[in-house]
C-alpha angles and dihedrals in degrees: 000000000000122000116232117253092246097062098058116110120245119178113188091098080063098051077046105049106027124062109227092222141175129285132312113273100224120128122204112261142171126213090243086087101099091199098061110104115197118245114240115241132218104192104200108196116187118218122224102342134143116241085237094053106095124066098246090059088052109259106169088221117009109103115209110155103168096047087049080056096044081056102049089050089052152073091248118199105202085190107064135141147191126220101242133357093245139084118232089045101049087040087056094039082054095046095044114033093233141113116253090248095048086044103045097230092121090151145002103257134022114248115244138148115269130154096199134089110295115244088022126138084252092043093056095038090057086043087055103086088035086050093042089054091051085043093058092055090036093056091052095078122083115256122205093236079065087059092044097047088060097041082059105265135148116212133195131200125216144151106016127025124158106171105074117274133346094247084061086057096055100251123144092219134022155154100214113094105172098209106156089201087052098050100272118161106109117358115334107182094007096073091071090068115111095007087062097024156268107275103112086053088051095048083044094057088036095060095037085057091052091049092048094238146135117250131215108203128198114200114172110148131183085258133146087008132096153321075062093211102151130187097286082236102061088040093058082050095068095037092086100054103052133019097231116095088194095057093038087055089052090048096050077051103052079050098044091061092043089066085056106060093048087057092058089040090046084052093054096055091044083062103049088234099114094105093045095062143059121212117208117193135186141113138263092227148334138277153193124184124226122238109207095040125054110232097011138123132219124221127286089032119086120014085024140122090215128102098258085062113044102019117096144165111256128204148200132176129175107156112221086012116054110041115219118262149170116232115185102154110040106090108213129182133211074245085079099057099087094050091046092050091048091051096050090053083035095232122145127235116254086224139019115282134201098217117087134222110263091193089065101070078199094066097048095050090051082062116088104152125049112190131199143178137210125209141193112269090251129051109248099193125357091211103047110046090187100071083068104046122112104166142013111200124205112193120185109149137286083003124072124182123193116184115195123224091229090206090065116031129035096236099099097179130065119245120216115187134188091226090195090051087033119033100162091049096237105134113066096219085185108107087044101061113026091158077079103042097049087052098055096051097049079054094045089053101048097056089050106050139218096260079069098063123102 
């Protein structure tokens, strides 16, 4: 499938936009210095949204100035991934630390027999004691709003949340209930933050300020998912500029959160707290967005092991301690946010970690190959990750390797793509250099191990 011209990266507005710039400034710390205080994080998470799709990431019509500005303020990873093209699997790999199949959160909903509509009240209330079982596993692993709570944080959960209610997940705040009788399945409440406004983020940050106090802040909007029902103002916007309703309604979308998150960046510094916060940004999964069909994606987006559906910007900002930068080359991973949370309140993790610290340019540089995997939509089995895989993905640039779980998919042959030659993945390189092939597979089974095997 061709990708559309718009969504072909073009990165002279980064070179632009963004000052390639020194080292980062951390210094290497323990918690025993009585006289560090921890930065507060605001963790944005973008829902549903190509890697192509911002301006400064060169998006021929997209307009997203304050995450060009965002950009341009920050350390900025182009290649970045995350660890599965589906939601409830990248939010719990962000939250964890862990891999899906080390979490258990292959898909967004356990598979079990049921006649009725699907997402009614009936529907929920027959999930529960499926959902209840995954929770349980889930719940065993350490959280970093665990780490935080006991560094003297206070976090706060809003936007997206699969797995039941924030208190569950160890927040001290939240929006998600998770009452299935309610409605509960992915964000309830939560979903209203940033398309009805901010305001439980502001008191958040108010009352964290009084108590002297760092924050974690969980902001993970609707946005730029769907329904894609923009500000008419911003849809009539894009009108002009393609004849599709349904992509110009994406577009307004992909703005619309943009203005968001420069209401959250603009009340920071209100409140003289900018260099006292680092912001990390990136996206649970990829998107395009279908022409001919409102709120819907193409292939190779969402649920795929291609690039429009796992790669994604990544971001980090620290005023006065994290120097922008442009970095085209380092592949990261939503794997690495944890890490990279632990070192900055320089707290250590209770067990190893795949994931490595972004702020230790040692560390990245120690990383050459970034994995992925990809799942069915519904959990086939809690306790075997593998009855729901479709794909496991090896990146190391320019090479990816994608290797089909041939039980589940139709594809029966590995593909292996040049990504710089071959941007779009069109030409199976597989066959032609096997030396790689080969390579990336040794790799690919050695990260995931042989008790995972059927």
């Amino acid at each position: 499938m061709m990708i559309p011209y718009q969504y072909r990266s073009k990165f002279t507005m980064i070179t632009l936009a963004l000052t390639i710039a020194g080292l980062l400034l951390t210094a290497s710390c323990t918690p025993s210095q009585p006289d560090y205080r921890p930065p507060n994080i605001l963790l944005i998470i973008s829902d549903d949204q190509s890697w192509t799709d911002y301006s400064f990431m060169g998006h021929e019509s997209i307009e997203t100035p304050r995450l060009d500005q965002l950009a341009s303020e920050s350390l900025v990873f182009t290649r970045g991934y995350a660890t599965a093209p589906l939601c409830s699997p990248s939010l719990a790999s962000i939250i964890t630390g862990l891999y899906a199949h080390q979490h258990g959160i292959t898909g967004n909903d356990p598979a079990f027999e049921f006649e009725g509509q699907r997402y009614s009240t009936e529907w929920r209330m027959h999930r529960q004691p499926y959902f209840d079982q995954l929770k349980s596993r889930f719940y065993n692993h350490r959280l970093i709003t665990q780490y935080l709570s006991e560094a003297g944080y206070r976090s706060l959960q809003t936007g997206k949340w699969w797995l039941g209610s924030w208190e569950e997940a160890h927040f001290d705040a939240g929006m998600t209930h998770g009452d299935p009788e309610m409605g509960g399945r992915h964000g309830d409440e939560g979903l209203k933050v940033g398309r009805e406004g901010l305001e439980n983020i502001y008191d958040f940050i108010e009352t964290s300020k009084d108590q002297e106090k760092p924050f974690f802040i969980w902001y993970a909007p609707f946005l730029p998912h769907t329904p894609h029902d923009p500000p008419d103002s911003l849809l009539q916007k894009y009108l002009t500029l393609t004849s599709s309703e349904p992509i110009a309604s994406y577009w307004a979308m992909c703005e619309w959160f943009d203005q968001t998150c420069g209401a959250l960046i603009d009340y920071l510094d209100e409140q003289g707290i900018s260099e006292e916060t680092l912001i990390i940004y990136t996206t649970d999964n990829g998107w395009i967005q279908r022409a001919d069909t409102k709120n819907r994606y193409a292939e190779r987006s969402k649920r795929s092991p291609y690039e429009m559906g796992i790669r994604t910007p990544f971001m980090l900002r620290w005023p006065g301690t994290i120097k922008p930068k442009l970095d085209t080359v380092t592949q990261v991973s939503n794997i690495d946010i944890v890490p990279t949370i632990l070192s900055a309140s320089h707290l250590h993790a209770s067990e190893p970690l795949p994931g490595v610290d972004l702020l230790s340019e040692q560390s990245r540089e120690k990383r050459d190959v970034v994995f992925a995997e990809a799942f069915e939509h519904d959990i086939a089995d809690i306790e075997i990750p593998t009855k729901s895989l479709q794909y496991r993905i090896a990146i190391d640039y320019p090479w990816k390797l994608i290797v089909p779980d041939t039980s589940n998919v139709k594809e029966k042959t590995s593909l292996l793509f040049n990504l710089q030659r071959d941007p779009d993945e069109k030409e199976n390189l597989a066959e032609r250099y096997q030396d790689k092939k080969l390579y990336l597979e040794k790799r690919l089974d050695e990260w995931w191990g042989p008790k995972l095997s059927k």
